[in-house]
N, C-alpha and C positions, 0 to 999 in steps of 0.2 A: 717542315722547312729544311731541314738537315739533309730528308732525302731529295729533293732538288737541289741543293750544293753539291750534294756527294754529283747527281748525275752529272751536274752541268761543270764541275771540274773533274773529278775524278776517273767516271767510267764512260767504257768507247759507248758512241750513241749514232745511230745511225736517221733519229731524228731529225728534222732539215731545223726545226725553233730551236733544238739545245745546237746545233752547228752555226746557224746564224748567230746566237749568242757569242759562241767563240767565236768564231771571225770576229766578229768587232771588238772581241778584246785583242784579238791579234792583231786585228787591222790597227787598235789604236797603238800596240807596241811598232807596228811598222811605222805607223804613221809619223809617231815622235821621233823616228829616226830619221824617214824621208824629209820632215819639216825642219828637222836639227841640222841637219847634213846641209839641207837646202839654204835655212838663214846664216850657217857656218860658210858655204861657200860664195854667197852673193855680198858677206857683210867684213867677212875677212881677208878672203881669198881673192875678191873683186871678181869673181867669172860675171860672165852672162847670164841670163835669167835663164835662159834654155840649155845652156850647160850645166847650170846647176842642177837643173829640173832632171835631166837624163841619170847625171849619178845620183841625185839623192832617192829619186824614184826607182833606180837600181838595186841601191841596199836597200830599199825598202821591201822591195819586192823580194830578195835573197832572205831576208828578216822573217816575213809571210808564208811562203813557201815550206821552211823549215818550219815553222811554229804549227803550218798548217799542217804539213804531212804526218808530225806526230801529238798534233794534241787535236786538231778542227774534224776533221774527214777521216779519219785513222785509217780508210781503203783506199785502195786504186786499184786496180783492175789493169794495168801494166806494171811493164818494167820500171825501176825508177829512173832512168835516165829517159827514158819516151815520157813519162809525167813532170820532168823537172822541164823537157825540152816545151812538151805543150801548156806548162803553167808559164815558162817565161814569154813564150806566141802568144799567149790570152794578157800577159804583161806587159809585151808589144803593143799589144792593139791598146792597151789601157794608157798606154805610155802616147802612141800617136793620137788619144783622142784628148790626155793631157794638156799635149801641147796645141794642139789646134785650140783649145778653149780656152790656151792662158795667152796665147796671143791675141787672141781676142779679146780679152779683159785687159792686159795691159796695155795693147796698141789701139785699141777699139774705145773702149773705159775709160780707159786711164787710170787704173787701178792698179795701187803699189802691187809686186811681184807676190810678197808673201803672202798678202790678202786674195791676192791671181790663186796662188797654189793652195791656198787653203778651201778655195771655192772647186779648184778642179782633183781636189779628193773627196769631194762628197760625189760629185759629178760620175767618177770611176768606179766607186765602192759598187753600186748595182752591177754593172759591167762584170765588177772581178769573182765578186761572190757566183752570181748566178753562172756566169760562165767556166767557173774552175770545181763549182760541186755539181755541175752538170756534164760536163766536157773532161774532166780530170780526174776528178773522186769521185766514182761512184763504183757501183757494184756491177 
């Protein structure tokens, strides 16, 4: 048991099961950001539901990126500024398939905002994983 903790925190793994692992622990420290950021800005701040969505989904993605580059995928095979440029492009398209599907759940549903973005992070997670340890990190 110990040497599965050690791998799946400790040392680089070029395995895709101990990488998906972390992701989703990254994805969940992004996540509490992008959904923190997001209830802080729609509940405080009064923005729009799709303003809030852009920035919180921003830092969340700034959040990922770093967690990912040094603890998920530990390679890339560019430069880091051409892998920060194509992890944010692969956070674009996550971002425009975000909001087509939370406008749709709020305008379409009718479904409260944060229950919207809580449905369009699950939505995204396939999209970011397979597209950033395939297109991003790899060898």
């Amino acid at each position: 048991m110990e040497g599965i903790i050690r791998q799946l925190i400790l040392q680089k793994s070029d395995r895709i099961s101990v990488q998906f692992i972390r992701y989703a622990i990254v994805g969940g420290v992004a996540t509490a950001v992008d959904w923190g950021v997001f209830y802080c800005s729609i509940s405080f701040l009064f923005t729009g539901y799709i303003t809030a969505l852009v920035i919180s989904f921003s830092l969340g993605t700034l959040v990922n990126y770093v967690l990912s580059r040094v603890w998920v995928f530990n390679v890339s095979r560019m430069h880091i500024l051409s892998e920060f440029i194509y992890f944010t492009l692969i956070g674009a398209a996550g971002l425009i398939i975000s909001v087509v599907v939370m406008r749709f759940l709020v305008e379409v549903l009718v479904l409260i905002p944060m229950a919207a973005r809580i449905i369009t992070t699950v939505v995204t997670l396939v999209w970011n994983f397979t597209a950033r340890r395939f297109l991003v990190f790899n060898r």
